[in-house]
Wavefront OBJ file of the C-alpha trace (Angstrom):
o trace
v -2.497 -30.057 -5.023
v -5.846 -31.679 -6.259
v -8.242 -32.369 -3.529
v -8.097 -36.174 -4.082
v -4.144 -35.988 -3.238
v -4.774 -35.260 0.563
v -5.121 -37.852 3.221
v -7.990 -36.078 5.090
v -10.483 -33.614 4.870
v -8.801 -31.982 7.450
v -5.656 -31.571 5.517
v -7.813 -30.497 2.925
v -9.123 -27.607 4.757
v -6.049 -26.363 6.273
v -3.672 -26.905 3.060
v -2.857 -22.968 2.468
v -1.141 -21.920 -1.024
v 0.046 -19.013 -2.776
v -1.860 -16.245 -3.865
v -0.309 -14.033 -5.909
v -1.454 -10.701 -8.038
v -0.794 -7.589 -9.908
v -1.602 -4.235 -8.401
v -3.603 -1.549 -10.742
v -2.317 1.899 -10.471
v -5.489 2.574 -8.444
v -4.616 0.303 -5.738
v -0.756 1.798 -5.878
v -2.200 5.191 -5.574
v -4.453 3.666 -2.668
v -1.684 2.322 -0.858
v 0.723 5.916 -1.665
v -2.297 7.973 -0.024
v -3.496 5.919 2.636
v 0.533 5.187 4.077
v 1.516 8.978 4.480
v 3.848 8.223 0.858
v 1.913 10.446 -2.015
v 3.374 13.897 -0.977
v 6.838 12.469 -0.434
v 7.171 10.828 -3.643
v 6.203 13.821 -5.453
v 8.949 16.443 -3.515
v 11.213 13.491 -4.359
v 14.246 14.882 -6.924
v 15.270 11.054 -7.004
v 15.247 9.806 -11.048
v 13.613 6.443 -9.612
v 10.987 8.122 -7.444
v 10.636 9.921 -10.741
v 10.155 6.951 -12.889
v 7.725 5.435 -10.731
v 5.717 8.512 -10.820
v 5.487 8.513 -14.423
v 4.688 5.161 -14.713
v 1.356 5.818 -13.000
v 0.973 8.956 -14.988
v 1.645 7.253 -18.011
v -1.304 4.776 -18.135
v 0.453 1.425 -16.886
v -2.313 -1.302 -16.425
v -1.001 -3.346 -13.868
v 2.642 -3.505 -11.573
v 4.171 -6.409 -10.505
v 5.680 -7.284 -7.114
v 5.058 -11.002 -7.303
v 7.487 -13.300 -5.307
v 7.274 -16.434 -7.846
v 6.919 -14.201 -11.685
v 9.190 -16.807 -13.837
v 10.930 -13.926 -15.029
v 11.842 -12.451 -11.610
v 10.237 -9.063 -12.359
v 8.957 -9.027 -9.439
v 11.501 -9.570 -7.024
v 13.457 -6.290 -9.291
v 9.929 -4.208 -8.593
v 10.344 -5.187 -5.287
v 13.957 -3.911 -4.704
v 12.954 -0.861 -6.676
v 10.428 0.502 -4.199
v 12.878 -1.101 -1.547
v 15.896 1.666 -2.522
v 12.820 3.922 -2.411
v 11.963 3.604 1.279
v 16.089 3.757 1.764
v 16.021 7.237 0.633
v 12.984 7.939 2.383
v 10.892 8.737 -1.216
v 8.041 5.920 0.145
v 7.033 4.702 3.552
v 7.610 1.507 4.981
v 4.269 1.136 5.900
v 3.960 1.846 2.237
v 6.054 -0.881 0.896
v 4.843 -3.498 3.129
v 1.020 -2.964 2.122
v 2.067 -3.384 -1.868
v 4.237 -6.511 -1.471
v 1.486 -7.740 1.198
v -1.303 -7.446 -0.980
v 0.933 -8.806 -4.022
v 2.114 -11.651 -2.365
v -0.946 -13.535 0.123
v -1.952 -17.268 0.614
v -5.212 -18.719 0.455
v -7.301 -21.945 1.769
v -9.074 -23.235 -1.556
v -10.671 -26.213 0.009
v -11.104 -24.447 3.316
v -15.219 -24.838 2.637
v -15.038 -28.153 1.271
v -18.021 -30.733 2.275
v -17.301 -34.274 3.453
v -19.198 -35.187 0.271
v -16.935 -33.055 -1.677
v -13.656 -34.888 -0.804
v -15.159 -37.974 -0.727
v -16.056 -37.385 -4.185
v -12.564 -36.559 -4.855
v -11.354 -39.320 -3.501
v -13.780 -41.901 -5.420
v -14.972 -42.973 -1.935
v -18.562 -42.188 -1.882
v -21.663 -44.266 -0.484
v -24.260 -44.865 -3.288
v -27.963 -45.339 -2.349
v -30.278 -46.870 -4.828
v -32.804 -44.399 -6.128
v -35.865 -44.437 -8.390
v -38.024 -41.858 -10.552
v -41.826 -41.515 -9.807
v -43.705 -39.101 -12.603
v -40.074 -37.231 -13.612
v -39.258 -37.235 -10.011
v -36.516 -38.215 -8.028
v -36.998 -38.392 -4.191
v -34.902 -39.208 -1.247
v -35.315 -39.167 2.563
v -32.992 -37.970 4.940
v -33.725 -40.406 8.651
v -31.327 -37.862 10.051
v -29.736 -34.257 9.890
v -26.633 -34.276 7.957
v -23.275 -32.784 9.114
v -23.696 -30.089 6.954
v -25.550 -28.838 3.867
v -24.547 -30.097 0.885
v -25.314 -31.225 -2.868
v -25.988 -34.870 -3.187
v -25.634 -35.888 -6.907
v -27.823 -38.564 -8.659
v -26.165 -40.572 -11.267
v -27.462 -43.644 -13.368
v -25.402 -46.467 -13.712
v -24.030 -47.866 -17.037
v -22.790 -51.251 -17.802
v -20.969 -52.315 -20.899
v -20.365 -55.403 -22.656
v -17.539 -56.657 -20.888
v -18.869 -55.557 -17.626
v -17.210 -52.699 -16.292
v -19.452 -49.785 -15.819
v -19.489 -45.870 -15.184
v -21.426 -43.680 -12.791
v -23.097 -40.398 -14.869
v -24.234 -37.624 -13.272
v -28.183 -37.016 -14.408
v -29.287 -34.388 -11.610
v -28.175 -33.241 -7.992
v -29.857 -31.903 -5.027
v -29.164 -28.849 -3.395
v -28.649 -27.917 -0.078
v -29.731 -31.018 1.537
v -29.185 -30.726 5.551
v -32.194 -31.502 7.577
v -34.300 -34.801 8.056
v -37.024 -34.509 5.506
v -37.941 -35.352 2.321
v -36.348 -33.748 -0.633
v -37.787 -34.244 -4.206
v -36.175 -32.815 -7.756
v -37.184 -33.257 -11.288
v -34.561 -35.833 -12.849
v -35.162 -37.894 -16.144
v -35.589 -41.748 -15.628
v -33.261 -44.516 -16.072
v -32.393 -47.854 -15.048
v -29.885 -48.633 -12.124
v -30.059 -45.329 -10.516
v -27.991 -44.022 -6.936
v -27.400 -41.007 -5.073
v -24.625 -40.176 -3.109
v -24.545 -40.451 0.285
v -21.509 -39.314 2.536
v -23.602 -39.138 5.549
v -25.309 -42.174 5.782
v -28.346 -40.693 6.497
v -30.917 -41.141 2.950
v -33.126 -43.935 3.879
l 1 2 3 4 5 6 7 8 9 10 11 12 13 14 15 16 17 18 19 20 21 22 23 24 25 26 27 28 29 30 31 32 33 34 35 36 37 38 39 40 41 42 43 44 45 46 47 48 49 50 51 52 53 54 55 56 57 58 59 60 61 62 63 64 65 66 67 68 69 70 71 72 73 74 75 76 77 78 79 80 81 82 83 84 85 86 87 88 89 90 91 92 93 94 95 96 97 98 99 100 101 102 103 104 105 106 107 108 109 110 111 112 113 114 115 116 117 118 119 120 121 122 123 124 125 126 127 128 129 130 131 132 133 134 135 136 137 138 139 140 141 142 143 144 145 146 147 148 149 150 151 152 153 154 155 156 157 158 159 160 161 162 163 164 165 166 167 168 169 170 171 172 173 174 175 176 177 178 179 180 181 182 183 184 185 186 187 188 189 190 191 192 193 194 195 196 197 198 199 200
């Protein structure tokens, strides 16, 4: 989802997604070592057990044990080292940490700003601004909520009146009540954003 589909910044910050990757032969080998499996596959007479084995012997970059692959490789890795826990050639333990580590979710708004998703959404306060000797300087009556990155944009108007907002500089980590100054060329019809409603 794109962060101007959700409701609320809340929703934003809690929406969780897949996260799939490969494993390298140096994570498998990890995993084999770490979950009592290494010795076992080796002693294994098994032709699978065997094939696996060569496979990381053999200079493969990268297995895959991801649930969603279009072309369900995955899911047949997965039932591979599966039989191999059944015959007691890998470790539970063993399996679980390589489909675990294949096969996550992440949060990837989770540290979104208010200013962020109000961006997103097209909902953000503008605050007139100005440029004094290449500078552009704003005020801040208040603390913010949090630190963020307010962007200056200059405003331009075209014949038949509509207009577009284009992004000349931007501010960074802007939290406390102070002043904040930044180099920023000059034009007319100048703003900042201002989610917080604090820039006087």
């Amino acid at each position: 989802m794109l962060l101007k589909d959700f409701a609320t910044l809340a929703d934003a910050r809690n929406h969780t997604e897949p996260h799939e990757r490969m494993l390298s032969p140096d994570m498998v080998i990890n995993f084999l070592t770490v979950y009592n499996s290494l010795d076992i596959l080796l002693a294994s007479t098994d032709e699978k057990a065997k094939g696996l084995v060569f496979a990381l012997q053999s200079g493969v970059t990268e297995f895959n044990l991801m649930n969603s692959h279009p072309n369900g490789i995955g899911r047949i890795q997965q039932q591979l080292i599966g039989y191999l826990v059944s015959i007691g050639a890998l470790t539970q333990e063993c399996f679980n940490a390589c489909v675990g580590y294949s096969n996550t979710t992440r949060k990837p708004y989770e540290y979104i700003t208010k200013q962020d998703f109000n961006t997103a959404k097209g909902i953000i306060s503008l605050k007139p601004v100005t440029v004094e000797q290449g500078f552009c300087t704003i005020v801040l009556s208040a603390d913010a909520e949090e630190k963020h990155n307010p962007q200056v944009y200059r405003k331009v108007t075209f014949n038949d009146g509509s207009f577009e907002y284009v992004r000349v500089a931007g501010f960074r980590d802007v939290e406390l009540a102070k002043t904040y100054r930044i180099q920023c060329p000059s034009h007319e019809d100048m703003y900042v954003d201002d989610a917080y409603g604090v820039v006087s």
